[in-house]
C-alpha positions as CSV (number, residue, x, y, z in Angstrom):
1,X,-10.4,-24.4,49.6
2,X,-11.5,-24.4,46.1
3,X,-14.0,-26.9,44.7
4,X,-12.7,-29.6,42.1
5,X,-16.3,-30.3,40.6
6,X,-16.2,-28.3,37.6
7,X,-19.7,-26.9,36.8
8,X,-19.0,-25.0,33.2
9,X,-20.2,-27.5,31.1
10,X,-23.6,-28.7,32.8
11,X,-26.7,-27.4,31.2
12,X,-27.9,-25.6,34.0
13,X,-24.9,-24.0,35.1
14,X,-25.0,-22.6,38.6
15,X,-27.6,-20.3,37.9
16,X,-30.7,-22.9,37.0
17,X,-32.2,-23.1,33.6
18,X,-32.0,-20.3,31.4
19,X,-33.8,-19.8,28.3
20,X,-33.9,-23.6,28.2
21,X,-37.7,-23.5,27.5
22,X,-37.2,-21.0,24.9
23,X,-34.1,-22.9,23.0
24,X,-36.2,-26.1,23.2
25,X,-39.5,-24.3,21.5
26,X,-37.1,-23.0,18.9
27,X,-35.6,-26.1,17.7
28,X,-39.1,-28.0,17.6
29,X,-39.5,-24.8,15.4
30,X,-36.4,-25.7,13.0
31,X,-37.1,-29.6,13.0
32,X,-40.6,-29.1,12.0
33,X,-39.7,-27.0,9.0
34,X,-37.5,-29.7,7.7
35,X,-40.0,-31.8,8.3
36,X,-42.5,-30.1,6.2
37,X,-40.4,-29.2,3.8
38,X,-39.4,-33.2,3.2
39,X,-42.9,-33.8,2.9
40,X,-43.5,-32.2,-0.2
41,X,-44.4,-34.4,-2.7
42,X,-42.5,-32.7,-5.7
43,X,-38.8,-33.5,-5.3
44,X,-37.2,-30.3,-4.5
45,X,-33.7,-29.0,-4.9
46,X,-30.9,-27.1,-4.3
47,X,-31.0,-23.5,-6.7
48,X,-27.6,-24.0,-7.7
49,X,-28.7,-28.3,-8.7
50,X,-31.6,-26.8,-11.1
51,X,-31.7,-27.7,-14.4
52,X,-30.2,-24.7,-16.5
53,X,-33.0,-25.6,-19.2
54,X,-36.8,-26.1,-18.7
55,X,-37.4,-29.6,-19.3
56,X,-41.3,-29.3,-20.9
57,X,-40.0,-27.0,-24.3
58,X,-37.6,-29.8,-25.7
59,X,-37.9,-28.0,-29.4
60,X,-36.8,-24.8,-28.9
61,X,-33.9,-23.3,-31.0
62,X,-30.4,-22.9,-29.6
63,X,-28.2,-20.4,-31.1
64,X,-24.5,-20.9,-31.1
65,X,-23.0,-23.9,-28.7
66,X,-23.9,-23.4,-25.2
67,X,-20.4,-23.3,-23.0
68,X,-22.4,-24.8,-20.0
69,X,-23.3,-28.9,-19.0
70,X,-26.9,-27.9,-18.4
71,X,-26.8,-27.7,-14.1
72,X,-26.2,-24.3,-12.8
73,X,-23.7,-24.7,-9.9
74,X,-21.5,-22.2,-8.1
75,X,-22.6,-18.6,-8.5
76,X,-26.2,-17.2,-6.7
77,X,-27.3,-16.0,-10.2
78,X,-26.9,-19.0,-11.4
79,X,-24.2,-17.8,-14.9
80,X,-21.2,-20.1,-14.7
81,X,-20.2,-19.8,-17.9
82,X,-18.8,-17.2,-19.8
83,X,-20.2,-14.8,-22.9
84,X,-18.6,-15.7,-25.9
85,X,-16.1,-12.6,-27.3
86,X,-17.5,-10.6,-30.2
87,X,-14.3,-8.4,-30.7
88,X,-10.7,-8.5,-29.1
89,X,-9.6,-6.4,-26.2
90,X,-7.3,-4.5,-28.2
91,X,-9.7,-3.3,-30.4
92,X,-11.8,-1.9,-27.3
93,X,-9.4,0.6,-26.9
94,X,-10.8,4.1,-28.3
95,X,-7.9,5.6,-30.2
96,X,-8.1,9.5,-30.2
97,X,-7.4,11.6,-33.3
98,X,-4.3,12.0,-34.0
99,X,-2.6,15.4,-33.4
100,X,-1.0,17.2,-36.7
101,X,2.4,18.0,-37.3
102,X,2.1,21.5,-36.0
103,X,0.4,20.6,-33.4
104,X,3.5,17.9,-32.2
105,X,5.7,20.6,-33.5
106,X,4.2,23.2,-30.5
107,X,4.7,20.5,-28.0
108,X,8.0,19.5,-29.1
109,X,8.5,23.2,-28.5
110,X,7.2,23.5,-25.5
111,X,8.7,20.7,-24.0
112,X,12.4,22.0,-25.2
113,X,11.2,25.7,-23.5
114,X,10.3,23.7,-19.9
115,X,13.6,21.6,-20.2
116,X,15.9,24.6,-20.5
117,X,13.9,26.7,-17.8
118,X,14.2,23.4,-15.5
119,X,17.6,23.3,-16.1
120,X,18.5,27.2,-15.6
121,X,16.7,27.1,-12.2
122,X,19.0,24.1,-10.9
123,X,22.4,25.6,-12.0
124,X,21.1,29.1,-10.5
125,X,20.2,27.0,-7.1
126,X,23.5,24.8,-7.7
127,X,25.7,28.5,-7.9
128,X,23.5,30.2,-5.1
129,X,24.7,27.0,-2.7
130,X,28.7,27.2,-3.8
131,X,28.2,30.9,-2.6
132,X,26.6,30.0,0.3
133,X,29.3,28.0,1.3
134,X,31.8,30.1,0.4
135,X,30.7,32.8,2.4
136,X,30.5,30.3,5.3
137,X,34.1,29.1,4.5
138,X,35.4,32.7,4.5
139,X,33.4,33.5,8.1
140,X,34.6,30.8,10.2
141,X,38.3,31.3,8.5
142,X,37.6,35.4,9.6
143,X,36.3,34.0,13.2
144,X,39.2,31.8,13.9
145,X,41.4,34.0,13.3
146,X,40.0,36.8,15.5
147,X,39.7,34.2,18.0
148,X,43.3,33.6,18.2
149,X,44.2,37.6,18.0
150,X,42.3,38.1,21.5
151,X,44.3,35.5,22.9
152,X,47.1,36.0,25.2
153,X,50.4,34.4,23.1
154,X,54.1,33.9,25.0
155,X,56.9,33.0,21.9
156,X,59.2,30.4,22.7
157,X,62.4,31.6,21.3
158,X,64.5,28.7,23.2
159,X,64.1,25.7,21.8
160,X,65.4,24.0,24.5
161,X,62.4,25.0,26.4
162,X,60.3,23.0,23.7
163,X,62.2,20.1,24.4
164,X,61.7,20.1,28.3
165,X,57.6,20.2,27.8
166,X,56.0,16.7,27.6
167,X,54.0,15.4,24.8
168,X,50.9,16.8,25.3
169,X,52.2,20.2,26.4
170,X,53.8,20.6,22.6
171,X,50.6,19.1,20.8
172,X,48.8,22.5,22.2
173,X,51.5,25.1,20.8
174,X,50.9,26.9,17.6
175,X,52.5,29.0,15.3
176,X,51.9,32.7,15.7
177,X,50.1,34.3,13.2
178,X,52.1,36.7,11.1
């Protein structure tokens, strides 16, 4: 019969204490870092809760307006703000010299040369597959026909006899060939 004490979440478990002593050292470890850290007589804080400007040079010249409310918050370098813009994106773009009229002429050319090879190439693989198929066509027609040459053929020259077969009888009768 199966136990209903349930052991999972006791500290020892089943087997006894394990790493107990160890866990215990470590945390004294952690609490008396805080600890010493708290005692500190300077008031510390957080990197990103620093004062963006040092607070002992009060006359120093600023260039330009500052896009930032003097605390550094959010990033790990500390930049929340963003550089002002010296020149549009557009005008970042490096525009290459621009080609002469022979030179565009040439491509113009060139272009006009590839179009009309392209387009040769698909008509000549457009009539190569109407052959194909033709010559396909033209085999099976050839096959068929030898097919029904080597088969043994009865006319009917009574029609009477046509009448007497049933339905399914008359759907396999077919002319003779000529």
């Amino acid at each position: 019969m199966a136990s209903t004490i349930d052991f999972r979440h006791l500290d020892e478990g089943l087997g006894g204490a394990k790493r107990k002593r160890k866990r215990a050292e470590e945390e004294e470890a952690v609490e008396l870092a805080a600890a010493e850290a708290m005692d500190v007589g300077e008031e510390t804080k957080h990197a990103s809760k620093r004062a963006a400007v040092a607070g002992d040079g009060q006359n120093k010249p600023v260039y330009g307006r500052p896009t930032y409310d003097g605390v550094l918050a959010g990033k790990v370098s500390g930049r929340k703000w963003k550089a002002h813009k010296t020149t549009r994106t557009s005008a970042m773009k490096v525009v290459g010299r621009k080609s002469t009229l022979e030179e565009k002429n040439r491509e113009k050319e060139v272009k006009r040369a590839y179009k009309e090879r392209m387009m040769e190439l698909k008509e000549q693989i457009r009539a190569s597959k109407v052959e194909k198929r033709k010559k396909n066509e033209e085999r099976l027609r050839i096959k068929k026909e030898n097919e029904l040459r080597g088969q043994a053929v009865q006319k009917v020259t009574n029609p009477k006899t046509i009448k007497k077969m049933s339905k399914k009888q008359r759907k396999l009768l077919r002319p003779a060939p000529n």
